[in-house]
N, C-alpha and C positions, 0 to 999 in steps of 0.2 A: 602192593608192596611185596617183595621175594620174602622167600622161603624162611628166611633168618628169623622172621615175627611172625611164622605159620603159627604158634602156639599161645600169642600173646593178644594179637591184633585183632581190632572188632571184624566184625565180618560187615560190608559195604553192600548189601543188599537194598538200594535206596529205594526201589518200587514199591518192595515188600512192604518195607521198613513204615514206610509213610501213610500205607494201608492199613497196617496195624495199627500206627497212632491215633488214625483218625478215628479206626472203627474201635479199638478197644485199650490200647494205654491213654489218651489222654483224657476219655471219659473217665478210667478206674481212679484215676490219679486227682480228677477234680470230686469226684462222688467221695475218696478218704478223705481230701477237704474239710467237703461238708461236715463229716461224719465224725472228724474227731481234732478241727479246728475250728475257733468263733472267728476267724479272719486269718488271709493269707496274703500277704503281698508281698512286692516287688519296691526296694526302695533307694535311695542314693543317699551320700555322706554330702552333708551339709552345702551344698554350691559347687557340685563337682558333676552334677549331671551331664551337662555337655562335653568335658574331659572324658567320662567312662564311658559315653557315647560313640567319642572319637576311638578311643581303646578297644571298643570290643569289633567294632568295623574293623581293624587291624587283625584280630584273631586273639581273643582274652585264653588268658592262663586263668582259669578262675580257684585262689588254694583259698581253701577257708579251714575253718574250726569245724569241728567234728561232733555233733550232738546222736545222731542217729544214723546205723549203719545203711537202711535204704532210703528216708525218705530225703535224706541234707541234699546228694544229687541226682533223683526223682523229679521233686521239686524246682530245683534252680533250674532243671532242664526243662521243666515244662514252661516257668515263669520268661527263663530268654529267651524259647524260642515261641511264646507265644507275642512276649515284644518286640523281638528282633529276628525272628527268624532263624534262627540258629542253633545249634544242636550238638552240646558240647560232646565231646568223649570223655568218658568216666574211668578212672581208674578203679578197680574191686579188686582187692586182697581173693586169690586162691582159697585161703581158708575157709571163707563164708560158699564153699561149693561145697553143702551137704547133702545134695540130692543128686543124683545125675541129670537133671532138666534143668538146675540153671546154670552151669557154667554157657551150656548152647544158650539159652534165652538172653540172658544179659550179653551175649557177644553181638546175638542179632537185633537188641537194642544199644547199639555204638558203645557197648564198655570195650577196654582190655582187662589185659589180665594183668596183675602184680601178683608174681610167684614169690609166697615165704619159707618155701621149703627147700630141704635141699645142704648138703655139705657146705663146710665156708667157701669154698670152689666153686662151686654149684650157684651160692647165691651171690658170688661179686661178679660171675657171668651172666648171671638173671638180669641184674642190677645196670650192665654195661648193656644188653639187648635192650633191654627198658629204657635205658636213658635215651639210647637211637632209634629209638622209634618214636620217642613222646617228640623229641628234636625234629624226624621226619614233619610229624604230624605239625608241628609250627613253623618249618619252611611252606608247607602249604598252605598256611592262614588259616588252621582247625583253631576250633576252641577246644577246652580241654579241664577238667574239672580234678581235682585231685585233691585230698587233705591235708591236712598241716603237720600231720602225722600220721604214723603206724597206727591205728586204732581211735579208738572215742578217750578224750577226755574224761576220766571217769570222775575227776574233782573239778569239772568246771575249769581248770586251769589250761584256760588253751595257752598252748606254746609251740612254735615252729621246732620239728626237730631237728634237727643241725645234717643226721642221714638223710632226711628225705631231700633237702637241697644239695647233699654230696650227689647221692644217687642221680638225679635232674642233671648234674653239669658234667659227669663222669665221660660221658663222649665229647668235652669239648675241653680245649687247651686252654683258656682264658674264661674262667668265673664270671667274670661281671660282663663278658659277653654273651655267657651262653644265659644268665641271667634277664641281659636287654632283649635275646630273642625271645626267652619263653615268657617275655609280657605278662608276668605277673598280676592278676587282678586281684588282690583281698574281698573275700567275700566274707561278713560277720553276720553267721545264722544264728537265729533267737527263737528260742521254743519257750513259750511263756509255763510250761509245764511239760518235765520230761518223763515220756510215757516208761522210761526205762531205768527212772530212777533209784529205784529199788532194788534193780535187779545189779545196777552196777554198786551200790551197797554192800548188797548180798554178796557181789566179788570184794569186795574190799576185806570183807571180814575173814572170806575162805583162802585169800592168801595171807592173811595175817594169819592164822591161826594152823593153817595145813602147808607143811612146808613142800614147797615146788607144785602146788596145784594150780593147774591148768583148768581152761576151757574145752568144755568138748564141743565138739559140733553141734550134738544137739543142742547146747547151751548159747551156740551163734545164731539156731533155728529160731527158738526161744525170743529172743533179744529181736531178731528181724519182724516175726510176729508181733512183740509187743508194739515196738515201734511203730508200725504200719499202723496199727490198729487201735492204739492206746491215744489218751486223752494227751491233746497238745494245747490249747488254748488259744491266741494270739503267736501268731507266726511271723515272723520278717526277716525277709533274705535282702541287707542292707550291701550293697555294689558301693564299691570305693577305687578310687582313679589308681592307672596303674602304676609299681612303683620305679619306674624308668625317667620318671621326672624327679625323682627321689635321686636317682639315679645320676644324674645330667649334672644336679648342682654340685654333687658332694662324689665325681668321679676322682678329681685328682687327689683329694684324701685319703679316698679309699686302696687309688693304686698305691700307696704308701705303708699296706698294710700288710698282713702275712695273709693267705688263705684263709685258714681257719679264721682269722679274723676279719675278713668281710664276708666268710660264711655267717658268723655272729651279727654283722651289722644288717645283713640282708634278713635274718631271723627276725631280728629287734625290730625294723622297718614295717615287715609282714605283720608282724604282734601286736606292731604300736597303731596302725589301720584295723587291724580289726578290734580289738579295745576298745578304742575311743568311736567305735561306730555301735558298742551293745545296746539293745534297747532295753533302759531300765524299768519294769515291771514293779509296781505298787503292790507291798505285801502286806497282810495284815494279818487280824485272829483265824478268816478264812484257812489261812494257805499255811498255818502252825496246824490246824486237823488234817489237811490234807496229806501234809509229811507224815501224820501219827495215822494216818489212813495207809499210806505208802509203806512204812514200817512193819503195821500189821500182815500186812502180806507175805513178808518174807518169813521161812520156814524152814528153819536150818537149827539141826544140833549147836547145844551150847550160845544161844544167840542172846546178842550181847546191845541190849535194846539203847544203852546211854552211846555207845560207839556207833551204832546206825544211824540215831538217830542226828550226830555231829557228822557223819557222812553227808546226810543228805542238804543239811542244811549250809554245810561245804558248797557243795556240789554247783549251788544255788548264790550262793553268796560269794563266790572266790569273780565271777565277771562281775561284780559292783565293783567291786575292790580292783580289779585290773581298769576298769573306767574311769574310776577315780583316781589312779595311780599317772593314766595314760595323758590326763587332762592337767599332771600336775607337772610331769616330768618332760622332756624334749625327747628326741633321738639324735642319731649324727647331724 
């Protein structure tokens, strides 16, 4: 690709690239597995297997829900390209470059970059180079992994943000075209225990309580750390068909609509596949010590143990309630 994505675009080193997975990303990545999952798999939404089959042959958009900043697409890349061969590109937020070694490492393992910095000029031109390049990258039948938002869900309430699918169609004149090319695939990850949950607690309380407080880098270090390393339990990375058949039925409605209003419908679509694909985890007296294990940890002034403690069990409990929600309600 020219010069316009010299700053954005993974680096295509394929000999390297394939060398190193063999010899040392795909071993680290099944050894953390082991090491701080009781199972990992790879799964499909109910009778849709040979649909997402034909989908990702085409070149899948995979956006999902956002549990952990490294391993959501670590994972899904090892998983489809150990069953299919294929090897999406990763979107990573600029911010999480607190080191000077990974911005280069993650570009010559297939990420790009998503710049958040930057004057309001700065970033709706970020925004437009971003969109044409992810665009490039689906005229050539790349897969392509990216979240459902700006950041992790910290209440468990996955929701599509309405910018990130502005951002996505911004190089194209027609939405629900630029839509049907980027193939949307909903991917619903499930982390039967989040190694990070405390820690996104522990945010919740310091913007409640300090006004305008930020994350610092080291605190993205932190969070990356835990995640990698921390106790996940039962894992599933559940593939749902893509929504272009969604698409297909319900086009001449949708041209009937404003913009922003099948930005909305496209959101709800996205939302309503990944909801009704959660996997619901059996909780009991165990897993009420485990929160008051979780709790303990965190270590901050003035800490406010009846508010953490409805954090985390938020957290945890807001995907039952959107599956239960998903299973009761329709979409367009």
């Amino acid at each position: 690709m020219g010069n316009e994505f010299k700053h954005i675009r993974a680096w295509r080193i394929y000999p390297l690239r394939v060398l190193a997975d063999v010899l040392i990303h795909w071993p680290y990545l099944q050894c953390i597995a082991k090491k701080t999952t009781t199972s990992l798999r790879l799964d499909y939404a109910d009778g849709a297997r040979k649909d997402i089959e034909h989908d990702i042959r085409r070149g899948a958009f995979f956006i999902t829900n956002h549990r952990d900043i490294v391993m959501d697409s670590a994972w899904l890349s090892l998983l489809v390209e150990k069953r299919y061969g294929i090897r999406p590109f990763i979107g990573i937020g600029n911010n999480l470059f607190g080191k000077w070694w990974i911005e280069p490492f993650v570009r010559f393992n297939c990420a790009f970059v998503v710049i958040r910095d930057g004057s309001p000029r700065e970033l709706l031109q970020n925004s437009l180079t971003l969109s044409k390049y992810i665009m490039r990258l689906r005229e050539e039948r790349k897969s392509i992994w990216l979240a459902q938002r700006e950041g992790r869900a910290k209440d468990g309430n996955d929701l599509t943000q309405h910018a990130v699918l502005k951002m996505l169609s911004m190089s194209s004149k027609d939405f629900l075209e630029a839509v049907r090319k980027l193939n949307f695939c909903p991917v619903c990850i499930n982390y039967e225990y989040d190694p990070c949950d405390y820690l996104k607690a522990q945010e919740m309380q310091l913007k409640r309580d300090i006004e305008g407080w930020k994350k610092s880098k080291e605190d993205d270090l932190l969070s990356m750390k835990t995640g990698i390393y921390g106790k996940k339990g039962r894992v599933v990375f559940r593939l749902t068909p893509s929504i272009n058949r969604w698409l297909d039925l319900h086009e001449t409605e949708l041209r009937t609509l404003t913009k922003n209003e099948q930005i909305e419908a496209v959101a709800n679509q996205i939302d309503h596949q990944i909801h009704s694909n959660y996997e619901i985890y059996e909780r009991g007296t165990e897993f009420e010590q485990y929160l008051q294990q979780q709790c303990d940890k965190i270590d901050i002034e003035n800490k406010d143990t009846d508010f953490l403690m409805e954090k985390l069990h938020e957290m945890y409990n807001n995907p039952v309630k959107n599956y239960e929600k998903s299973h009761l309600s329709g979409v367009l």
